[in-house]
C-alpha positions in Angstrom: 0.0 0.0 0.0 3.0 2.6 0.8 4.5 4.1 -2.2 7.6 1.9 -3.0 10.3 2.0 -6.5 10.6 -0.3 -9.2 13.6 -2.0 -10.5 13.5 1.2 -13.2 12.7 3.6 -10.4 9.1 4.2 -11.1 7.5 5.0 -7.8 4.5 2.7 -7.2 1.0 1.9 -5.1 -0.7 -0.9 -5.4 -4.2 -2.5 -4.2 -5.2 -5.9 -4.3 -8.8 -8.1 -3.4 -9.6 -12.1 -3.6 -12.7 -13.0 -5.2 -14.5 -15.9 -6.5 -14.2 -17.2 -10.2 -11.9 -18.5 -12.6 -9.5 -16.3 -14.2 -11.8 -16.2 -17.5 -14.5 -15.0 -15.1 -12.6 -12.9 -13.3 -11.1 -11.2 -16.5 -14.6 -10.5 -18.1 -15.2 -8.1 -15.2 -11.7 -6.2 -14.8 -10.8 -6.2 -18.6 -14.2 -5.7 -20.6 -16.7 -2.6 -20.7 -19.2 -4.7 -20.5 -18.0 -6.1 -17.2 -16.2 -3.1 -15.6 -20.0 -1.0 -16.7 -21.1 -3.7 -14.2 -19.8 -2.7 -11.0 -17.4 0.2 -11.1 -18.3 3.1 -14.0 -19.1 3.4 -17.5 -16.5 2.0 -19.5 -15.0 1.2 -23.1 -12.3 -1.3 -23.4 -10.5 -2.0 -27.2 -8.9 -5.5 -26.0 -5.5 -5.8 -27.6 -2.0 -3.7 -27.8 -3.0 -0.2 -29.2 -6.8 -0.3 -28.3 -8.1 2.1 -25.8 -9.9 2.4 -22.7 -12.3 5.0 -21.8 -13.7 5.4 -18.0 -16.6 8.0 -17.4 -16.8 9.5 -14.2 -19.5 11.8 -15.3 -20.0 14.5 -17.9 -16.8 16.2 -18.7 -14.5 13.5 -16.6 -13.5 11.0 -18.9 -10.3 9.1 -18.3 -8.7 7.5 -21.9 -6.0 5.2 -21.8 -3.9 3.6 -24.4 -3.2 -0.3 -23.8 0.4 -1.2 -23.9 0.0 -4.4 -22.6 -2.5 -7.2 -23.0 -1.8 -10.9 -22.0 -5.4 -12.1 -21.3 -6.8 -13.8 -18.9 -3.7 -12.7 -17.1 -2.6 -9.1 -17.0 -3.1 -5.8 -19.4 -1.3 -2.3 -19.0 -3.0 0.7 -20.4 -0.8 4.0 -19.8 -2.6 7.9 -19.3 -1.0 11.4 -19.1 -2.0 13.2 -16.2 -0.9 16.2 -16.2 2.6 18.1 -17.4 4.9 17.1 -14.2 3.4 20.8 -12.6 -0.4 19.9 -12.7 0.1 15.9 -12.7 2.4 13.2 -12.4 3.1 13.1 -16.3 2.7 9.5 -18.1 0.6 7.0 -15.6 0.8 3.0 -16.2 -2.1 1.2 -14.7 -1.7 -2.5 -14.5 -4.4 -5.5 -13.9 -3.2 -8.9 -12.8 -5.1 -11.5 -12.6 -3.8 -14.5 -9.9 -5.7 -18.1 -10.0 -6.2 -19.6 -6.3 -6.7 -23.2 -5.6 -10.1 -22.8 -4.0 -11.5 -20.8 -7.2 -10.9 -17.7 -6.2 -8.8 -15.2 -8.0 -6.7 -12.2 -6.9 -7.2 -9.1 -8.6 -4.3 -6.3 -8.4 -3.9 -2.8 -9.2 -0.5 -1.3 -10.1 -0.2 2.1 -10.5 3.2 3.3 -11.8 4.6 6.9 -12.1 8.1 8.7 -13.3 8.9 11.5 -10.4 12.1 12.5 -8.7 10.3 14.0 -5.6 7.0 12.6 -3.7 4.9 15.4 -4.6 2.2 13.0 -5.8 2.7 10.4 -3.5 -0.6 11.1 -1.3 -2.6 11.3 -4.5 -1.5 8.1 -5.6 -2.0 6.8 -2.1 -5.2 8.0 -1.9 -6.2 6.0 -5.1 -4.7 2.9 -3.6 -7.0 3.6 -0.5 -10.0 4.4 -3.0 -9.5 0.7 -4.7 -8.6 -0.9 -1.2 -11.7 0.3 0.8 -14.4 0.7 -1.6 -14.0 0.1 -5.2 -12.7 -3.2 -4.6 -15.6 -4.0 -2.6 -18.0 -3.4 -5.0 -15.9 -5.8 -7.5 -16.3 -8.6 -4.8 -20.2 -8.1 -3.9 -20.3 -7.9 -7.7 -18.6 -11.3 -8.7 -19.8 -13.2 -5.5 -23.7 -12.1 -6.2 -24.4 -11.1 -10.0 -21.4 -12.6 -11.5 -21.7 -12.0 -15.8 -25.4 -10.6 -14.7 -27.0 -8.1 -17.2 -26.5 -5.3 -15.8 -28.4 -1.5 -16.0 -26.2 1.3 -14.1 -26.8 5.0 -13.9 -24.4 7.5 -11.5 -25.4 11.4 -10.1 -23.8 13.2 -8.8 -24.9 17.0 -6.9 -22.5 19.9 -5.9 -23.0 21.0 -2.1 -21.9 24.3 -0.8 -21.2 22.6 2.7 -18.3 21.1 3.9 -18.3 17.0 3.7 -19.7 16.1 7.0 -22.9 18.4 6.8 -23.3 17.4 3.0 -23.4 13.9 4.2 -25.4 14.0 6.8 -27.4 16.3 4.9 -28.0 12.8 2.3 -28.0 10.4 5.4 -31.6 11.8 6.3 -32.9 9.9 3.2 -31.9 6.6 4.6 -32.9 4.7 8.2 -30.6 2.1 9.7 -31.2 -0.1 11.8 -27.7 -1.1 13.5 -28.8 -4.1 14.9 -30.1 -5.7 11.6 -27.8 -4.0 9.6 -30.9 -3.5 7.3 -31.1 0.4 5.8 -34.6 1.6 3.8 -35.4 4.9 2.5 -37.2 7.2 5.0 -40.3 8.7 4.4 -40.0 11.1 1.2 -36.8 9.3 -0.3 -37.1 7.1 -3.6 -37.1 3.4 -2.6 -33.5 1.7 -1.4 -33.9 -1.6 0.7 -31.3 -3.7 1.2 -28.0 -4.8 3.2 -25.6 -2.2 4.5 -22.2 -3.7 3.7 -19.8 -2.0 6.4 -16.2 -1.3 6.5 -13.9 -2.1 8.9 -10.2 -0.8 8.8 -7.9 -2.7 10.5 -4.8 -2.7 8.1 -2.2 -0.1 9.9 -1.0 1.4 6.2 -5.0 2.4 5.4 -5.0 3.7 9.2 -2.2 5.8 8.0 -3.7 6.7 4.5 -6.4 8.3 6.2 -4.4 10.8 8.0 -1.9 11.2 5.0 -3.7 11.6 1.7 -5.0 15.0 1.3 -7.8 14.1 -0.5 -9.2 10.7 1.8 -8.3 13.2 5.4 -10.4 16.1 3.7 -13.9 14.0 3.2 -12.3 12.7 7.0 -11.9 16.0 8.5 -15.1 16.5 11.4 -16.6 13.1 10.8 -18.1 12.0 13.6 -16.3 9.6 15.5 -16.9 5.9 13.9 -19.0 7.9 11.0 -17.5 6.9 7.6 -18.6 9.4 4.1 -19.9 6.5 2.2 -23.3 4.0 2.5 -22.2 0.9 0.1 -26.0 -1.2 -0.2 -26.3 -4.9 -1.4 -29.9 -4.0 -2.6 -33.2 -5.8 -3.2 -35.6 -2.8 -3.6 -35.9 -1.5 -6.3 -34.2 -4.5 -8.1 -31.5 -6.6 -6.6 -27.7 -4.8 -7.0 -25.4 -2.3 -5.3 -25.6 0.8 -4.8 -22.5 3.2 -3.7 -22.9 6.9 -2.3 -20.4 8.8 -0.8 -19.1 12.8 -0.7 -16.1 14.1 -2.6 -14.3 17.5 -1.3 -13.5 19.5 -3.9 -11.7 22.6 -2.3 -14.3 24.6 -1.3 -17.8 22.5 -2.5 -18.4 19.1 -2.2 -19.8 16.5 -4.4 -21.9 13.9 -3.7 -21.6 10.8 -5.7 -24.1 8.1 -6.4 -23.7 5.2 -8.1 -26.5 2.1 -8.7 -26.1 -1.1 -10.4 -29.3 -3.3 -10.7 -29.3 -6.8 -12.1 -31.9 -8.9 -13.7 -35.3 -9.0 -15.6 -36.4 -5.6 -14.3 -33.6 -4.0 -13.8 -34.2 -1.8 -17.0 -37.5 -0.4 -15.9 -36.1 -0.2 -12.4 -32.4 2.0 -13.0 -35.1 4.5 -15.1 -37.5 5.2 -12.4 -34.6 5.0 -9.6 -32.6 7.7 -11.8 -35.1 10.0 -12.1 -36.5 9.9 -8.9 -32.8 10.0 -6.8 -32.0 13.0 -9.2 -35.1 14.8 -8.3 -33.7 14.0 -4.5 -30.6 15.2 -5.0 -31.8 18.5 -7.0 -34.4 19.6 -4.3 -32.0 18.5 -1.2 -28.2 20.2 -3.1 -29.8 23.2 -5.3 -27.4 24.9 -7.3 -27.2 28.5 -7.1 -28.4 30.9 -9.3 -25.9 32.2 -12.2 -24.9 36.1 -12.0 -27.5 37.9 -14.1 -29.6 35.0 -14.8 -32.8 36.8 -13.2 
C-alpha cells in the first residue's frame, strides 16, 4: 500500500482483493466494458496492444487510456498522461493482474506506476490505492460473488453541495434509516425506494489507518466526521431490483460532491435503474440546489 520504486525507479501503489471465479471469469469483469459498466463506472475497453480504454466519471470527466500491454486472462497495462509534471504526475501506467487460487478464487491487483524524482504526488497516488482498497474493490467482490456476468443496468449522479463533507453527508443520510442491529437500511419517508443490506467497512490494516491521515484528499472527506462515521453508505440492494448501490461525498476545495452510483441486475432491472434515476435526481436536486448564475434573473 505505501508508495515503493521499481527496478526502473518508477515510484509505485498498489491494491489488491480475492474474489471468487476463474480467471476467465474474473477477466470478463476487470478487462471488458461490458464487465467493468457492471460494478465500477461506464467504461470502453478495445482489447489488444494499441486499443483504448475510456472510464466516465460523469460529464466532462473521462479518463482515456492507451493499452500497452494485454496478455489475457492474465494481466493488461494501459498508460494515461496526467498532467505536465506541474499539474500531474506526467505518463501513468495502470496495471491489472489477474492471480488463480486453488479454492477458485482469483486475486485481482492494481498497479499504479509513475516517473517523479520527488514525492509530490505520493498522497494522490496513495489516496487512489486507498479508494481501490476500501471501496471500489468491494464493489468488485459483492459484484462477482452475487451477480457474476449478470445483465446489468447502471446509472451514476452526482450534486454539488456548498457545505463542507460532514454536513453534506449527513445532509444525504436523512434519506436513509438504519437499523444497527439488523444492519438493514430503507429509505425514510420522502426518499425514492432503497432496501437492502448495509455492507460495512472495517479498517484494520495499519497502512490504510495511515492513509487516512496522510492523503490530502481521503483526510479532507475525513476531517469532522463523527467519530466511527465513515462518508460512504455501500447497499447490497433488493428494492428496487437486486444490486449495489455506492454513495459517498467528494471534497473538492471549497464545494463538495456527492456521488451516487446504482447497479441493478436482472429482468427488471431496465425499468427499475429508469425510475430510480429520475426519482434519486429529483432528490438530489431539491436537497443540493445549485445557485443561481450572475444575471440570470
Amino acid at each position: 500500500m505505501p508508495v515503493r520504486k521499481d527496478d526502473e525507479g518508477r515510484r509505485y501503489v498498489e491494491a489488491e482483493v480475492e474474489i471468487p471465479g476463474s480467471p476467465e471469469e474474473v477477466w470478463r469483469a476487470i478487462a471488458t466494458g461490458e464487465g467493468i459498466s457492471s460494478w465500477f463506472v461506464p467504461s470502453k475497453v478495445e482489447g489488444r496492444v494499441g486499443g483504448q480504454t475510456v472510464t466516465s466519471f460523469g460529464p466532462g470527466m473521462d479518463a482515456v487510456s492507451k493499452i500497452t500491454k494485454w496478455n489475457p486472462p492474465q494481466s493488461y497495462t494501459a498508460e494515461s498522461e496526467e498532467g505536465d509534471g506541474e499539474t500531474g504526475p506526467g505518463k501513468v501506467a495502470t496495471e491489472w493482474i489477474v492471480e488463480a487460487r486453488d479454492r477458485g478464487t482469483c486475486i485481482v491487483r492494481v498497479v499504479h506506476r509513475w516517473f517523479a524524482d520527488t514525492d509530490d504526488w505520493d498522497g494522490q497516488f496513495e489516496g487512489h490505492a486507498y479508494g481501490w482498497a476500501t471501496s471500489f474493490f468491494r464493489m468488485l467482490k459483492l459484484y462477482q460473488s452475487n451477480f457474476p456476468g449478470q445483465k446489468c443496468s447502471a446509472f451514476q449522479l452526482a450534486a454539488i453541495s456548498q457545505a463542507p463533507p460532514p454536513e453534506t453527508w449527513r445532509t444525504f443520510k436523512i434519506a436513509m434509516k438504519i437499523d444497527e442491529q439488523s444492519g438493514r437500511a430503507a429509505s425514510t419517508p420522502g426518499a425514492p425506494e432503497f432496501a437492502g443490506a448495509v455492507e460495512r467497512m472495517e479498517i484494520t490494516d495499519p497502512e490504510l489507518q495511515r492513509i487516512r491521515k496522510t492523503s490530502p484528499h481521503v483526510a479532507a472527506a475525513l476531517e469532522s466526521m463523527e467519530e466511527g462515521e465513515e462518508p460512504e453508505l455501500l447497499l447490497r440492494l433488493d428494492r428496487p431490483a437486486p444490486g449495489l448501490a455506492h454513495i459517498f461525498v467528494v471534497p473538492l476545495g471549497g464545494p463538495t460532491m456527492v456521488s451516487m452510483r446504482v447497479h441493478l441486475y436482472g429482468e427488471n432491472a431496465d425499468a427499475a435503474a429508469a425510475e430510480a434515476e429520475r426519482a434519486w435526481s429529483g432528490w438530489l436536486n431539491e436537497r443540493f440546489p445549485q445557485p443561481a448564475e450572475k444575471g440570470s434573473q
